[in-house]
C-alpha positions in Angstrom: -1.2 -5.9 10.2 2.1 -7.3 11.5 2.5 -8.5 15.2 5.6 -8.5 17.3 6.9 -9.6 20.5 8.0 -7.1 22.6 10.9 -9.2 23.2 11.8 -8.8 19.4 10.9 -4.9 19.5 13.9 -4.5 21.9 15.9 -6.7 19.7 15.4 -5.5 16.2 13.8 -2.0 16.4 15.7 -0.6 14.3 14.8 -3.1 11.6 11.3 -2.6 12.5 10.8 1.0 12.2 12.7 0.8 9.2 9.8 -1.8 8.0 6.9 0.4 9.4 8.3 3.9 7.4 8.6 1.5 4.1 5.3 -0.1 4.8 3.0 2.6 6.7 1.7 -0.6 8.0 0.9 -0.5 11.9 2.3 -2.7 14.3 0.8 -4.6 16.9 2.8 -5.2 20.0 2.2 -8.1 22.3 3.4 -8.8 25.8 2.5 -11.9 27.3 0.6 -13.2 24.6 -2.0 -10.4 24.8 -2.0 -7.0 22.9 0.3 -3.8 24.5 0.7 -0.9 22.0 0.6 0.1 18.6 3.9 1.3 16.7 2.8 3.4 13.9 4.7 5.9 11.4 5.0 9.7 12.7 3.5 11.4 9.8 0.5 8.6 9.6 -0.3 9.4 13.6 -0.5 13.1 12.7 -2.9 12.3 10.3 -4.8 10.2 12.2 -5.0 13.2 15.2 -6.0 15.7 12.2 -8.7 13.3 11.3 -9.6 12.7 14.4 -9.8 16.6 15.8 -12.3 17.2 12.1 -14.3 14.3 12.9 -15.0 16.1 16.3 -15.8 19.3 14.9 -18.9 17.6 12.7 -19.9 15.7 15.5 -19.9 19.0 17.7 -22.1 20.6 14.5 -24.5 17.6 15.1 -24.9 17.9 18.2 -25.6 22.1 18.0 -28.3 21.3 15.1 -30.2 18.5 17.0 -29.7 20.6 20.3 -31.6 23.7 18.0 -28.0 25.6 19.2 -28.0 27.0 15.2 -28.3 30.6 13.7 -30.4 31.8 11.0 -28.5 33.8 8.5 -29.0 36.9 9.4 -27.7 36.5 13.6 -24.7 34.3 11.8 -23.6 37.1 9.5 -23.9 39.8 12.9 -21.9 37.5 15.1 -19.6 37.1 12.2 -19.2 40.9 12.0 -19.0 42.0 16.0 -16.3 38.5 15.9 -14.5 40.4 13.2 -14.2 43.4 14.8 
């Protein structure tokens, strides 16, 4: 992972960005000495939030199975069919 100042941010961003969409690598911002933000590539943060939103979903599932909040086949397919409707 690269690390910039955010003194150099402001001074070479364009340069930068141009680095991060070649490399898809992330970039760690420091202010201070001490870690600020992240600069990462559009279409690799949208993929991260997709990820992100899917991983939810399973761990929702998980939670409904070990909560015994689950159907048997034969309520899922009626739900199904008055959802349907």
């Amino acid at each position: 992972m690269k690390i910039e100042l955010v003194t150099t941010l402001k001074r070479q961003a364009t340069k930068i960005l141009a680095e991060l969409h070649e490399s898809h690598e992330p970039v760690l911002i420091t202010e201070y000495g001490q870690p600020s933000a992240y600069l990462v590539d559009f279409k690799d943060f949208e993929l991260m939030q997709k990820r992100i939103k899917i991983l939810e979903g399973i761990a929702r599932g998980e939670r409904a199975v070990l909560e015994n909040r689950v159907y048997n086949p034969k309520e899922a397919k009626e739900k199904m069919n008055k959802w349907l409707k």
